[in-house]
N, C-alpha and C positions, 0 to 999 in steps of 0.2 A: 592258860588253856589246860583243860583236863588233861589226864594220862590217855594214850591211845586206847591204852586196855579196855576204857569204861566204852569204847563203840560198839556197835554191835557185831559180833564174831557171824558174819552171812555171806557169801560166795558172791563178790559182784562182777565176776568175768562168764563170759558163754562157753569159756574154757576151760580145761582142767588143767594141773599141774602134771604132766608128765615128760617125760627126757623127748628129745631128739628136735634137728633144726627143726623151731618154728619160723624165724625169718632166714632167711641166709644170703648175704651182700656178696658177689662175687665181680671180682677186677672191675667195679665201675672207677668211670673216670669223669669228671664235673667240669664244666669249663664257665668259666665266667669273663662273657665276650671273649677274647682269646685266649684267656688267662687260663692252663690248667690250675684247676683248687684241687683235686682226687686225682692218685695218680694210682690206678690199678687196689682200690681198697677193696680188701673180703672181711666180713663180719657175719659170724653167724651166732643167733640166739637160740638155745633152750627154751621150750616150752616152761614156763613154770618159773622161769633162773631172772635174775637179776644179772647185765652185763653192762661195766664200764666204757667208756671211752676216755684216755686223759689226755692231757696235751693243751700245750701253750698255750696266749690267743694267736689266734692267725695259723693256726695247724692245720683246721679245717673240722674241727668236730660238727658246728653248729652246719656244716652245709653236708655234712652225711646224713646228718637227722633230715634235712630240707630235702634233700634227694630222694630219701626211704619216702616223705610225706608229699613229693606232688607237688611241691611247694617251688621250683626252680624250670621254669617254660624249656618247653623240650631237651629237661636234662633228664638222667648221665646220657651222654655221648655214647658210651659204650658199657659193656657189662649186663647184666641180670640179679635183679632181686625176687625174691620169691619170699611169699609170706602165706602160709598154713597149706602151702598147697599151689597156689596160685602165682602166675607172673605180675608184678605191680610195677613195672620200671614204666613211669611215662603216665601212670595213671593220675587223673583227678584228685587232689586232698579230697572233695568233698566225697568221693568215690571210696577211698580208702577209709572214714570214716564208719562208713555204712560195714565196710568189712572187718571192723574192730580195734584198725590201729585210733589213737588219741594221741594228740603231741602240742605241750606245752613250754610255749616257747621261751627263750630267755628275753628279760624283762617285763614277764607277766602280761603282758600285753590284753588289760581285762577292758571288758566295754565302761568307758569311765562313764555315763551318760544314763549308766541302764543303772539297780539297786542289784545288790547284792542279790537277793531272791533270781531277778529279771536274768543276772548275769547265768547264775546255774540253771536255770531253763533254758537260755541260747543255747547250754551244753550239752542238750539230749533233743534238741531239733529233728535228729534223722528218725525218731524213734516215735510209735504211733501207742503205746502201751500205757494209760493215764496212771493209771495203777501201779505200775513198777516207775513209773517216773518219780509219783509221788513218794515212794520207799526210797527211794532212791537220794532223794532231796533228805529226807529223814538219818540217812546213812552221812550224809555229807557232813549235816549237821552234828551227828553224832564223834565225826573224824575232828572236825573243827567250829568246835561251839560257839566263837565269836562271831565266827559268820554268822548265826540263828539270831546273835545279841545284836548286831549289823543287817538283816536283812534289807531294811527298809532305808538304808543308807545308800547313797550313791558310791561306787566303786571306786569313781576315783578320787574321794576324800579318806579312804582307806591308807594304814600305815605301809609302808613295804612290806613286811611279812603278812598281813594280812593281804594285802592282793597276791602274793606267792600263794597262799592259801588258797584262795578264789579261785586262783588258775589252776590249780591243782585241782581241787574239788570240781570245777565246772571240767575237763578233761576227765576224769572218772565219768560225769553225769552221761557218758553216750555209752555206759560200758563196756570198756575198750576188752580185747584180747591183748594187746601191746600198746602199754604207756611207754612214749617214749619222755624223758624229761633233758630239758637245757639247762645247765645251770641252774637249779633249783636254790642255790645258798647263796648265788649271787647279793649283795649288799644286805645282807641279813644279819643282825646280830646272833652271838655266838650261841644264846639260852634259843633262839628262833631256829634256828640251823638244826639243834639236836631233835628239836621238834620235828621238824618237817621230815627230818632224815627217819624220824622213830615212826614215822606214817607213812613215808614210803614202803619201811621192811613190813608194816602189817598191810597194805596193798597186795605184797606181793604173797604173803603169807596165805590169802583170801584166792590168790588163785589166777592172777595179772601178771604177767610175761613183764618186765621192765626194762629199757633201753638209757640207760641213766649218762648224757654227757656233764661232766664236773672239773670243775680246777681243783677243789681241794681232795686232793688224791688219798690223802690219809682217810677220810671219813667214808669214800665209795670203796676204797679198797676193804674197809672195812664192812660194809655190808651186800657190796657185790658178792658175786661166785664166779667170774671170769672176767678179765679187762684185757684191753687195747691202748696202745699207748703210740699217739700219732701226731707225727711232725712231718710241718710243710707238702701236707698231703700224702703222705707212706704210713702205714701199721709199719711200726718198727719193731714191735714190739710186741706179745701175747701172751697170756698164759692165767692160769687158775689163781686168782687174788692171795690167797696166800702165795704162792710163788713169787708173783710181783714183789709183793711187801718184802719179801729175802731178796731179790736182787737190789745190787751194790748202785746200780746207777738209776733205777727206780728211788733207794731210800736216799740218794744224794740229791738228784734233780726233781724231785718231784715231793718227798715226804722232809725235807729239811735236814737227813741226816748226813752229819762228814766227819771222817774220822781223825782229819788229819790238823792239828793246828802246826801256822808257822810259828818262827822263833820269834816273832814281832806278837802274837798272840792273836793276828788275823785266821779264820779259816781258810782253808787252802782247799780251792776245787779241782779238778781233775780237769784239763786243757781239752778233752774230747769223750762226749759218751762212746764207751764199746762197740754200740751197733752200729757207729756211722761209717 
């Protein structure tokens, strides 16, 4: 795949990049049948910023994303989200899309049935603009040229990184104000990974708010600007990406680093993170 650079440098969000909460999660709580999954989470995004979520599986990242998207029948239970202005807790996905969130979810989940082309048209549905559609499909293509080489291929004979692509591109196609992304690296080889990561930072670059939930903490920390770090349903943890990267149980539990070897030449963890 080409270098991102070679796309076309053009504004695909209705938003600008400027400071202050654009979405902001306050103490929802999720229950799944009686089960709490969120227990009082606050998350608040920048207009403009790139924000992490990390955390184990079974933490609950992927059902904050579901909660923000509409995606979970009469959840959070309790709390308020707001996004540009507006209360969204309890709203419609399809509802939400129209107001600029996109959220692509982990495992790609792309129409295997429909062709490549077919697929990134599903993904500008709400939108009545032929003309900016068309640009738009141009844009995609320009971000990820095999899709162009693949249009007329059905989706789900596509490689894994390429339907990561697809879902990613067709998620852009409604012009979102806030992408949120699931696991984007998931099962992707490592030359595919820096790809995809190297087109999220010019997404955001162009002017798209980004909600990025990832297990490999090293590569978000590194292109995010603020993350969360959350287990068994609690933010435990917060602060400005760089920050993270410097704390001690951040580079132990999550970026592979420890400083300590035993006398047998095992490495030796720490019996308990700080924050607990």
């Amino acid at each position: 795949m080409s270098k991102v650079q070679g796309a076309q440098k053009k504004n695909i969000s209705s938003g600008t990049a400027s400071g202050g909460d654009f979405l902001k999660v306050t103490n929802i709580e999720t229950l799944y049948d009686k089960i709490t999954a969120l227990k009082g989470i606050s998350v608040s995004v920048e207009k403009g910023s790139i924000v992490t979520i990390l955390g184990a599986n079974g933490a609950g990242k992927t059902t904050v994303l579901k909660t923000i998207m509409g995606l979970l029948e009469d959840q959070p239970e309790k709390g308020k989200i707001i996004f540009d202005g507006k209360s969204i807790e309890r709203k419609k996905a399809e509802n939400l899309v129209s107001l600029g969130i996109s959220y692509v979810p982990e495992g790609r989940e792309v129409f295997p049935e429909l062709t490549v082309k077919e697929n990134l048209k599903m993904g500008s549905y709400t939108r009545k603009d032929k003309k900016g559609i068309t640009e738009d499909y141009e844009r995609m293509i320009g971000y990820f040229p095999v899709l162009g080489e693949r249009k007329r291929q059905l989706a789900g004979t596509l490689s894994g990184g390429e339907q990561q692509m697809l879902a990613i591109a067709r998620g852009l196609m409604s012009r979102p104000k806030l992408l949120m992304l699931d696991e984007p690296s998931l099962g992707l080889a490592p030359i595919l990974v820096g790809e995809i990561f190297d087109i999220i930072k010019e997404i955001n670059k162009e002017g798209v708010t980004i909600l990025l939930v990832e297990q490999n903490a090293n590569l978000a920390l590194q292109i995010a600007d603020y993350g969360y770090v959350l287990e068994t349903g609690r933010i435990v943890l917060s602060n400005t990406c760089k920050k993270l990267m410097e704390n001690e149980d951040v580079k132990e539990f999550y970026l592979g680093v420890v400083k300590e070897d035993s006398v047998k030449g095992f490495k030796r963890y720490k019996r308990k993170k700080r924050w607990r």
